[in-house]
C-alpha positions, 0 to 999 in steps of 0.5 A: 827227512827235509820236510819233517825238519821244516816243520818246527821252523813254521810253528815259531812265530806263535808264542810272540802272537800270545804274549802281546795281549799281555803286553798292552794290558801293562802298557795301558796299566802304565799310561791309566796310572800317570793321567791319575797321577797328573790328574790328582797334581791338578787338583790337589798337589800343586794348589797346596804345594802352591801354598806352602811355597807362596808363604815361604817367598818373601819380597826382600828375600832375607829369610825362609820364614820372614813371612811367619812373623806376622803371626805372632805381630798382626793381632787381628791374626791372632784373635781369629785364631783364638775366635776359631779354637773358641767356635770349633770347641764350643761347637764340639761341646754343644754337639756332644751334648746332643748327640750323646743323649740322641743316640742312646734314645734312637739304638737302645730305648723304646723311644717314639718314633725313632726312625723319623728322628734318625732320617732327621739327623741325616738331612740335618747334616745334609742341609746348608748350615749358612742357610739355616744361620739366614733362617736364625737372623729371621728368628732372632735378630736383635732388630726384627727377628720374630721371636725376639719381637713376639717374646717382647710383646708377650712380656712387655720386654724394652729389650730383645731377650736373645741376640743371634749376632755373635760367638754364641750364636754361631755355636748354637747354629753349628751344634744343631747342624753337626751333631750328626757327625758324632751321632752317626758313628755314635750310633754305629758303636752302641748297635754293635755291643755285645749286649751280653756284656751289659747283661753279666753287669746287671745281674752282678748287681750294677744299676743302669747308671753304672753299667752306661758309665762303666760298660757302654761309655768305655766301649763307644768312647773310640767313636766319640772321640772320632766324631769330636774331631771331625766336628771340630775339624768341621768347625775350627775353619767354616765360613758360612754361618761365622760370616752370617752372625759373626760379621755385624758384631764384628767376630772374625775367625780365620776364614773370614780374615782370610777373605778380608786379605784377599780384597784390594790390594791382595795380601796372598802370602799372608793369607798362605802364611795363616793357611799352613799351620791351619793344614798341618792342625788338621792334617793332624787331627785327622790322621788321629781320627783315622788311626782310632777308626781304622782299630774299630775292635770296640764295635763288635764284642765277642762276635756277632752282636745280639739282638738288645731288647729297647730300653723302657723310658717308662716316665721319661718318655715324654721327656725324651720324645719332647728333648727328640722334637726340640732338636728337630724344630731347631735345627730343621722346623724353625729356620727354614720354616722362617725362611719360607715364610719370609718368601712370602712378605712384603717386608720383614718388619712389618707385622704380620697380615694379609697386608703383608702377604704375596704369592709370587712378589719376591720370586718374581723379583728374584727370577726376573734378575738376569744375575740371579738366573745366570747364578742358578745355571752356573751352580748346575752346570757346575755341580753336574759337570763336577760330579760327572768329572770326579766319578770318571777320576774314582773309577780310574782310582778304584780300577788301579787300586782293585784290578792292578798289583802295583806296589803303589795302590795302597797310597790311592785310598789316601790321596783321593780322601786327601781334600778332606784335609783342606777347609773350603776357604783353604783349599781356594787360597791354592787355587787362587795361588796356582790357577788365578794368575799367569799363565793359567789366567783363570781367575773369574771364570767358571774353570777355577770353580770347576777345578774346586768342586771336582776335588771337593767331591773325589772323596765322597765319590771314590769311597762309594765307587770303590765300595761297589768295585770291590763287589763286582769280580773281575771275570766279566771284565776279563771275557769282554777284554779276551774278546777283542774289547779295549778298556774303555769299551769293557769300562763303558759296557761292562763296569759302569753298568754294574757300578750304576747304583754306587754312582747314581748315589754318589753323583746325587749327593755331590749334586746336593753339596755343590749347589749350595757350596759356599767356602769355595765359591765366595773366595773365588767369586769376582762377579763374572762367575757367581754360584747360587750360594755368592747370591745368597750371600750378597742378598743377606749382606743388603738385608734383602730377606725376602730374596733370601727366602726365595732363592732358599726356598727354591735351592731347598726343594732341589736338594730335598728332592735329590737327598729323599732320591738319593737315600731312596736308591741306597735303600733299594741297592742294599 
């Protein structure tokens, strides 16, 4: 009887052994959501909670708000404001009035060659649009642009007929390049309409005409109005093509009074003065977008969208074809042409000739500068080790978010997509304010660029990372941890691997955006730390075009090679 009764006693210890994997697994849930947290405080909380409080300090301490005078008593602040509501609207009218028309001619009619036409717009978008304003100062220029000369020659003008300087032609350049922005989901809309409902309006009689204005228009109308606001939150604060054509006929908007304040002696609250409402606008606009996307009932009508026979252009054919291939010579053709071209003279305003001519002169001169190579390394290094960084915080995310059920995970989505909200020149207002000063003292160096394009690229990088986390089921994961494994081994040997294709795609194209990053660089910029694009910047500023054809060239056939890459390997991995 004893030893029966010390049976139980023996098999005791056993439910502890069982419930510790149980414990551990919570343990490291817990640790992987604070350094998430911690992370995403780096970089996006604290420089834009930097902001606020640095435009709420004033010297003399009266007041709260003393510093928010200055915008209704400085007029240079207020005119840039005007001069930045005037861009972002012109360039959402002129956007529309391309997209509109393209998206119709590449989803519904029988139009020539619409799928170039369509991979067009998407390396439009992907192009620098401060390179292509480069490439129209080339083109038409007041003094020396090429066409501006020929037209003058050819009609025996006293006076160039175009002036690129200006309002104007900042509007020109910035439709061409963000039209994408409205066509893309434009496009999207229009594939998804029931065509049946456009069919029952036909045959009660409407013309085409009426059935686009009173069938189409209302359905695809969500998507517009989305695109519209991303085109202006895109545009109401850019930097690039307003300080390439804006600066010599002395047009300033808000990015560059913001640059103006940050040269000697410093204005820092001011410039968080002008940042805040400019935050608080676009945090608006943007919630608005997302509230009308997030309701995208208008795409599929009636259930699974039929298949819609291609409209016949009949006699606007050639029209049509010749509209498509206009926008396409403008925003891609003309003036990164001019700029390759211009890689190859002697001098920009010389005629043209076997005089003017050299292979390798002005790439030469530019390699040969230890600045301009060391700006190269940086942009690499940079847009590589940003890239590398932002992918390591979007697994994390995307893990606490797919494989945990904290209450918390559904403010993840939001907060990862939370830079979207912040402008370039901005957003380098927080850092400045946060990191360039003690006790971080990283003012001109490469580690306040880096912490920059790490936030500029989580959004992208978290949306296709969770995109490829939420196909890949969990079971895997869970054998490779009941077989002894740690997190990080499943991570390494499991997950990864499976997120190759989503990774590969999302490493590629913020490698294409941070090479040529310029909003963030030049706010940033003190001269010990330049990128590709602060080079290109200053050589446009001493009028050297030559080495701005260059270097452009040079910057262009890395990120051609990486955008045609990347859409090659989402292709393959649909």
């Amino acid at each position: 009887m004893t030893a029966v009764a010390d049976r139980p006693a023996a098999a005791a210890p056993t439910p502890a052994v069982k419930r510790r994997p149980h414990r551990d697994r919570n343990r490291f849930e817990r640790i992987a959501r604070l350094v998430w947290a911690l992370v995403m405080v780096v970089l996006v909380a604290y420089p834009v909670t930097r902001i606020i409080s640095q435009s709420l300090s004033s010297e003399d301490g009266t007041s709260l708000f003393a510093n928010y005078s200055i915008l209704f008593e400085d007029d240079r602040i207020a005119v840039a404001i005007l001069h930045s509501l005037w861009i972002a609207v012109g360039t959402m009218i002129g956007a529309l009035s391309i997209a509109l028309p393209m998206s119709w001619l590449l989803v519904r009619s029988d139009l020539p060659g619409r799928r170039v036409f369509r991979s067009v717009a998407v390396l439009t978008f992907a192009a620098p649009s401060f390179i292509a304003a480069l490439g129209w100062v080339l083109l038409l220029g007041p003094r020396n642009g090429l066409l501006n000369t020929g037209i003058q020659n050819l009609f025996g003008l006293e006076e160039p007929p175009f002036n690129i300087f200006g309002p104007w032609g900042i509007i020109f350049v910035l439709s061409l390049f963000l039209y994408p922005l409205i066509l893309m989901p434009v496009s999207a809309a229009l594939e998804g309409i029931d065509p049946s409902l456009e069919h029952a309006a036909s045959t009660l009689g409407a013309s085409r005409f009426k059935v686009l204005r009173t069938v189409t228009f209302p359905i695809v109308l969500p998507a517009v109005v989305a695109g519209s606001i991303l085109t202006f939150v895109t545009s109401v604060v850019v930097f690039g093509p307003v300080a390439v054509l804006g600066g010599p006929a002395g047009f300033d908007t808000v990015p560059t009074v913001l640059l103006q304040m940050l040269k000697f002696p410093p204005r820092i609250e001011l410039a968080a003065v002008i940042a805040v409402p400019i935050i608080v606008m676009l945090a608006g606009l943007l919630f608005i977008q997302h509230k009308i996307l997030g309701s995208r009932k208008f795409v599929v009508i009636g259930g699974k969208p039929g298949q819609q026979a291609p409209t016949r252009l009949g006699v606007w054919k050639l029209p049509a074809f010749g509209f498509a291939t206009l926008v396409l010579l403008l925003s891609l053709v003309l003036p990164f042409g001019i700029l390759v071209l211009t890689s190859f003279r002697r001098a920009v305003g010389r005629p043209m000739g076997m005089d003017n001519f050299t292979w390798t002169e002005n790439y030469v001169r530019v390699f040969s500068q230890p600045g301009i190579v060391a700006a190269f390394v940086n942009s690499i290094v940079l847009a590589l080790a940003a890239t590398l960084a932002a992918m390591v915080v979007a697994i994390l995310a995307s893990w606490l978010k797919q494989r945990t059920t904290s209450k918390t995970n559904a403010g993840i989505p939001a907060a990862m997509a939370s830079p979207l909200a912040f402008p370039g020149a901005i957003f380098a207002i927080g850092i400045i304010i946060a990191y360039a000063g003690r006790p971080f003292a990283l003012g001109g160096t490469l580690a306040i660029l880096a912490i920059a394009y790490i936030a500029h690229a989580l959004p992208l990088t978290f949306s296709y990372v969770d995109a490829g986390m939420g196909q890949i089921g969990a079971e895997m994961e869970e054998a490779s941890r009941s077989l002894g494994a740690g997190w990080f081994r499943t991570c390494w040997r499991v997950t990864i691997p499976l997120l190759k294709p989503s990774l590969l795609a999302a490493g590629l194209l913020n490698v294409v955006i941070l090479l040529r990053e310029l909003e963030m660089s030049v706010f940033l910029f003190t001269g010990s730390n330049p990128t590709i694009a602060t080079v290109l910047y200053g050589l446009a500023n001493d009028s050297l075009y030559q080495q701005v054809g260059a270097v452009a060239v040079v910057v262009l056939a890395i990120n051609l090679v990486i955008a045609l890459t990347a859409v090659k390997l989402m292709n393959t991995n649909k």
